[in-house]
C-alpha positions in Angstrom: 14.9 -90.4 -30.1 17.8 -88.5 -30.8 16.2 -85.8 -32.2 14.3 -85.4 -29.5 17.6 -85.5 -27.3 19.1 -83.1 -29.8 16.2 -80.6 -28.9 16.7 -80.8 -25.1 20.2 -80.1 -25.4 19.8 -77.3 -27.3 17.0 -76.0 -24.8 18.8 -76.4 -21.8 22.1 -74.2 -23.4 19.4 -71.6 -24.4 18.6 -71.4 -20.8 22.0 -71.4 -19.3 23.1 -68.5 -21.9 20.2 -67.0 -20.9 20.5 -66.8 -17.3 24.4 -66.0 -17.9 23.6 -62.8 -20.5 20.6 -61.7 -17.7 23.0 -61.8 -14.9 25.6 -59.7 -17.1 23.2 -57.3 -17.9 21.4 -56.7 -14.3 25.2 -56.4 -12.8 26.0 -53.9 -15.8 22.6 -51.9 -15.3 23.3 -52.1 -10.9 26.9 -50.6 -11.6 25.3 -47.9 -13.7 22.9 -47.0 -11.3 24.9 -46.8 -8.6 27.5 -44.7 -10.8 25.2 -42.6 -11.8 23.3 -41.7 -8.6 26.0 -41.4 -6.4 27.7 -39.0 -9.1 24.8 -36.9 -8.6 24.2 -37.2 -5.0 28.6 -35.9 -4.6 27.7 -32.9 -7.0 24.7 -31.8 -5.2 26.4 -32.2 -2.0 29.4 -30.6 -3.0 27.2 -27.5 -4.6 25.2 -27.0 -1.1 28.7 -27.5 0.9 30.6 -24.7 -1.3 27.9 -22.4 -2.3 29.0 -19.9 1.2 27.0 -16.9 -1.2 23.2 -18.2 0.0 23.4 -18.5 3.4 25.1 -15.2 4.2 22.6 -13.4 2.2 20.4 -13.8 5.3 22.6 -14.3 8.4 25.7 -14.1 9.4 28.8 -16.0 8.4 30.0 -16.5 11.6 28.7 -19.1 13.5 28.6 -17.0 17.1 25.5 -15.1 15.2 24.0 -17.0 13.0 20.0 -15.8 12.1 17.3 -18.2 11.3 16.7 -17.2 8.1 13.0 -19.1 8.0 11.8 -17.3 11.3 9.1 -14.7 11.5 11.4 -11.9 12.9 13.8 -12.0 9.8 10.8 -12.2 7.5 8.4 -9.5 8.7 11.0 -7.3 9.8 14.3 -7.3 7.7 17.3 -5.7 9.6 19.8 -5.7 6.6 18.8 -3.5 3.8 21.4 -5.6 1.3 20.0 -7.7 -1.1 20.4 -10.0 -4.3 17.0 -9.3 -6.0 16.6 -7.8 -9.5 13.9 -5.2 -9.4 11.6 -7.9 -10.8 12.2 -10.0 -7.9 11.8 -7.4 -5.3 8.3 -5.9 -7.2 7.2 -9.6 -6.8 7.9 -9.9 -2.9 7.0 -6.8 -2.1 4.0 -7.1 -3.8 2.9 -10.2 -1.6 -0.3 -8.9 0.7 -1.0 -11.3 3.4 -5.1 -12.6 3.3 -5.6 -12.7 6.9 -6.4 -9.4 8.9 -5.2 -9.9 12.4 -1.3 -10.2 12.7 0.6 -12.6 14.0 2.8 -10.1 16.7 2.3 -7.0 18.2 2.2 -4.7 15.4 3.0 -0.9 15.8 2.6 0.8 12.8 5.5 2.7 11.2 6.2 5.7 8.8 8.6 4.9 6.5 10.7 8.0 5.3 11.7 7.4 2.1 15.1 9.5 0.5 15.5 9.9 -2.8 19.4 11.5 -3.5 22.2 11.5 -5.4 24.4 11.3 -3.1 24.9 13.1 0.8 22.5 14.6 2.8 23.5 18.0 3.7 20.4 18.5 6.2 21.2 15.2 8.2 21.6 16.9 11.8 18.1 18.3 10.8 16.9 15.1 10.2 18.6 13.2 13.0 17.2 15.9 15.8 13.7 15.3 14.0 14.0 11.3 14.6 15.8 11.4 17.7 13.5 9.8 20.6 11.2 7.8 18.7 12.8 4.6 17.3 9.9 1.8 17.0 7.8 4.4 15.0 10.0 4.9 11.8 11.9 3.6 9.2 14.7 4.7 6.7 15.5 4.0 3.3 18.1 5.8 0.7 18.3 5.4 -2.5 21.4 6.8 -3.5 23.9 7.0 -7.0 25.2 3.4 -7.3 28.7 3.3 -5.7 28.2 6.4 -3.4 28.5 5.3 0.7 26.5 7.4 2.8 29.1 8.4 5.5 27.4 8.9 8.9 28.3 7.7 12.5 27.1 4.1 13.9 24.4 5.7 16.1 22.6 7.3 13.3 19.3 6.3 12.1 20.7 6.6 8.7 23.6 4.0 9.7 22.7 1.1 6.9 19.5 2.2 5.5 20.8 2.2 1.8 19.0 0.4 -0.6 20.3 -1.3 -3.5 20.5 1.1 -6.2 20.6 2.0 -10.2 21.3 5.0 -12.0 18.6 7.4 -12.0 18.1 10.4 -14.4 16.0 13.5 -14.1 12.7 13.5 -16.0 13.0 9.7 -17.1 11.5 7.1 -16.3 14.2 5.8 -14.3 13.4 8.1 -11.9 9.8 6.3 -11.6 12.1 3.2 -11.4 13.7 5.0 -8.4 10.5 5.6 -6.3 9.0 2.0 -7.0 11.8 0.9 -5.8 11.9 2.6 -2.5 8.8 1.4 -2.1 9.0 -1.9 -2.6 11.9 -2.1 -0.1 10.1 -0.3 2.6 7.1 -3.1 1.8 9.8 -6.1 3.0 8.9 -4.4 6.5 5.5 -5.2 7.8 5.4 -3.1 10.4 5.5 0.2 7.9 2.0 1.5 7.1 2.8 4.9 6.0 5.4 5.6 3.1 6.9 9.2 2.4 8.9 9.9 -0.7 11.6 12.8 0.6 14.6 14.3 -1.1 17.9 15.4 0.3 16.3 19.3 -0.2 13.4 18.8 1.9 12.3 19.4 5.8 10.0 19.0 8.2 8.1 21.7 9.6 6.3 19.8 12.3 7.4 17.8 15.5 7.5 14.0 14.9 4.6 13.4 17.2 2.3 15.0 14.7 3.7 13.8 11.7 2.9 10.2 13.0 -0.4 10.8 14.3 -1.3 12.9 11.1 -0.1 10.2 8.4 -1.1 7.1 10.5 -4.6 8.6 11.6 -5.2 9.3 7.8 -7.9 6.8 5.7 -6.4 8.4 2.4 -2.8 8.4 0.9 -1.4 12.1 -0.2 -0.7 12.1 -4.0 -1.5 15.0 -5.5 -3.3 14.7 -8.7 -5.3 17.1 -10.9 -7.1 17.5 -14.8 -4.3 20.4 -16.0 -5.8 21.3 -19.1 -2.8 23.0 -20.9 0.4 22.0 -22.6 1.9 20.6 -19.3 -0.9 18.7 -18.5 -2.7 16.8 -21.5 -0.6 18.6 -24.1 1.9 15.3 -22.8 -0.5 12.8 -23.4 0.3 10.6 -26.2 -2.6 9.1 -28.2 -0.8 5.7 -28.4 -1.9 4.8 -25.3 -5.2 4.2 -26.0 -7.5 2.4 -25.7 -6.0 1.8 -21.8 -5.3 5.2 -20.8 -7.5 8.0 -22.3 -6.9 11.7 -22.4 -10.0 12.0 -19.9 -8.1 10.1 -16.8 -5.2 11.7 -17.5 -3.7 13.5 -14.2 -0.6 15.9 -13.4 0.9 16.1 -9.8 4.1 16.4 -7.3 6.7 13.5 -7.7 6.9 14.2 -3.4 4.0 11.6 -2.5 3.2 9.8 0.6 0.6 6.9 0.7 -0.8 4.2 3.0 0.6 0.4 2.6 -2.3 -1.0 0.7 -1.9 1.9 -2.6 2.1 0.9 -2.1 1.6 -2.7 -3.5 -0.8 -1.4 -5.8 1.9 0.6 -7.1 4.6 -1.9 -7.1 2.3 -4.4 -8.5 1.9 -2.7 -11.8 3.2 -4.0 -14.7 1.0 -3.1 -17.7 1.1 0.9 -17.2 4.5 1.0 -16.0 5.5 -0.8 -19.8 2.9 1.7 -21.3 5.2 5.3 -19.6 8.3 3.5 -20.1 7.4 3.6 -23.8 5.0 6.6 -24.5 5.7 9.0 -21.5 9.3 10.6 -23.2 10.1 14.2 -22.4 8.9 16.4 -22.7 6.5 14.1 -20.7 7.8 13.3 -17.0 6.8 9.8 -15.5 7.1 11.8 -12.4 4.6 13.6 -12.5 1.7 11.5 -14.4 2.5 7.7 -13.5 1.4 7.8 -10.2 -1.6 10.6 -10.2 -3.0 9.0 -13.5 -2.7 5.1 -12.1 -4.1 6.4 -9.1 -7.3 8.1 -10.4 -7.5 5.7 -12.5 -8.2 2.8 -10.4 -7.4 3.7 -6.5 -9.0 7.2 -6.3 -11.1 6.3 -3.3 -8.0 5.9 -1.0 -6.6 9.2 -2.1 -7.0 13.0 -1.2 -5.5 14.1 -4.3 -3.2 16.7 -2.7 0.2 16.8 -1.2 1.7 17.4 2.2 5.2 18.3 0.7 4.8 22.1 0.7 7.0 23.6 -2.5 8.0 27.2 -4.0 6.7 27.4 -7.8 6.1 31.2 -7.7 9.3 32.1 -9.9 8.0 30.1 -12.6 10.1 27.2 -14.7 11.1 23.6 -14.8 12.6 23.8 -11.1 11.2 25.2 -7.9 12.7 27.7 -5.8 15.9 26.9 -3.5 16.1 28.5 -0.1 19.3 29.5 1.1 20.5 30.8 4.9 19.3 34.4 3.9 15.7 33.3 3.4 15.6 31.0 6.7 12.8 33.1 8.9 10.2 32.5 11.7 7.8 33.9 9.4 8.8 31.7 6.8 8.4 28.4 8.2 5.3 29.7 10.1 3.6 30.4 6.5 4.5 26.8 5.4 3.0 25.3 8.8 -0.1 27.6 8.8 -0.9 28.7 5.3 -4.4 30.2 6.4 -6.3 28.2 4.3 -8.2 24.9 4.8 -7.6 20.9 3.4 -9.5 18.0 3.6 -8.6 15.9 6.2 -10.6 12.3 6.5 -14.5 13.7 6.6 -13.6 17.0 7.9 -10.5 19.9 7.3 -7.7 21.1 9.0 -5.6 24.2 9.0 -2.6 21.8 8.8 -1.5 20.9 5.0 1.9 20.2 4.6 4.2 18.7 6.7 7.4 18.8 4.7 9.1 21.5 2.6 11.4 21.9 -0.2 13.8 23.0 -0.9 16.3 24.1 0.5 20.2 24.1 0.8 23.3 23.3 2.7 23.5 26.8 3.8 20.1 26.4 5.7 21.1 23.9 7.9 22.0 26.2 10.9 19.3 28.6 10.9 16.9 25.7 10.3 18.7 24.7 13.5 18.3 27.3 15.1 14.1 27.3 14.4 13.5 23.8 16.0 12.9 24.1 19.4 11.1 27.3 18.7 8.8 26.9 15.7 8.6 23.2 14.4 8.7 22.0 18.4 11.3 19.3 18.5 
């Protein structure tokens, strides 16, 4: 008997320290809990409170004109050029092709002129006279020197059309860098179909009215690209691109290209040749000139006429075209450019007209170039 009273007693304190260490323990574990989630819950709070840097990437900071940052205006038409992205963030979105046909708002199509400078556009008023009248048709993008601020007035179309930019250097592949990334900025806006690559040297020698309907009427893009046979041609091929480029596809043409939206996002989709030029294309090999005419016959050939519509001066020979000054600036001059007297492909057919840009030229030929528009290029 009084072991068996000895037992209970012992049971019955095994239970009472038992329910006494639980309770200790579930009000320990509770006070942890709540310690550690409301610690978490004040930090994530406080990082979505202070972090001002996110939203104001996308709207305003002022709360008068705020923009929804999620709606379809600010995503398929972007108004400011600024942006955070690395290049291999911007390749990436720009590289994003939408799987249905029909679009979701009235789509006009747009050229999108794109400038490639080092710094300030000497033949602005050209330019400016050139857009003037014709707004919902165009966009503009510059790629400038890092640091440099294009200077122009408020009611320019230039006003805010720099792109985010890196150094660039001549005959590089940095310049390539350069162009893709023109590209891929004028791809943010889905209402550009057409994509010209300009410089700060070049012109146009026709009206805007038929530089829209030429380019946006077009089924092929206009990157020039041909088999050159000597030194300058496959004499820069490097063997150690094989076996994914051979000597037999590669292709020579003019850095000034224009091209229709779909070859854009092939362009700025590319990884794997990109890396392979980066690496084997070294002067005296010029990205330049082979990355796009080489990728392009390569795999896109179909969708291009393999010819440019940027009309330049090689005749005295060398690394660098010839520069037109006032003294040159003619009728007959810019008449030969406009009608060459001979014939290009154009779609299924020809036409007399095959270029509709021209480089380059100076500072000096601003005013006579001026003085040409209303008579010769008709705007």
């Amino acid at each position: 008997m009084l072991q068996v009273l000895s037992f209970l007693l012992v049971f019955v304190a095994g239970i009472i320290l038992g329910l006494l260490a639980s309770t200790h323990v579930n009000s320990l574990f509770n006070s942890q809990r709540d310690l550690f989630f409301t610690s978490n819950i004040a930090v994530t709070t406080t990082s979505v409170l202070s972090d001002d840097s996110e939203p104001c990437n996308c709207k305003s900071c002022d709360d008068e004109s705020k923009v929804d940052c999620l709606s379809m205006k600010t995503f398929l038409h972007p108004h400011n050029l600024t942006h955070g992205m690395s290049d291999r963030e911007l390749f990436w979105r720009a590289s994003l092709v939408p799987k249905k046909e029909e679009y979701p708002f009235v789509r006009v199509p747009k050229v999108a002129f794109m400038f490639l400078t080092r710094g300030p556009l000497p033949l602005l008023p050209l330019w400016e006279r050139f857009f003037k009248g014709h707004g919902k048709y165009f966009s503009i993008y510059v790629h400038t020197d890092p640091g440099y601020v294009l200077n122009v007035s408020s009611g320019s179309p230039f006003y805010g059309r720099q792109i985010p930019s890196k150094h660039v250097e001549w005959g590089s592949v940095l310049l390539l860098d350069a162009e893709r990334r023109l590209l891929a900025n004028a791809l943010l806006e889905f209402s550009n179909e057409r994509f010209i690559l300009l410089s700060e040297s070049c012109i146009p020698v026709y009206n805007f009215k038929t530089v829209y309907n030429y380019l946006v009427h077009s089924g092929h893009g206009f990157v020039e690209a041909y088999d050159d046979p000597s030194r300058y041609g496959r004499g820069r091929y490097n063997r150690r691109m094989l076996p994914y480029i051979w000597v037999r596809q590669w292709r020579k043409g003019s850095q000034w290209f224009e091209m229709q939206r779909a070859l854009a996002a092939y362009v700025v989709s590319d990884t794997k040749y990109h890396k392979l030029f980066k690496k084997y294309c070294t002067p005296a090999c010029y990205p330049d000139e082979h990355f796009l005419p080489t990728f392009i016959n390569m795999f896109h050939g179909s969708m291009n006429s393999n010819r440019t519509v940027t009309w330049v001066d090689w005749s005295l020979g060398g690394p660098h075209p010839a520069t037109y000054s006032a003294v040159n600036i003619t009728e007959g001059l810019i008449q030969s450019i406009r009608m060459n007297q001979t014939l290009c492909s154009y779609n299924s057919g020809v036409t007399p007209i095959c270029h509709l840009f021209a480089r380059k030229f100076d500072a000096s030929a601003l005013q006579p170039l001026l003085n040409l528009t209303s008579r010769v290029m008709e705007f």
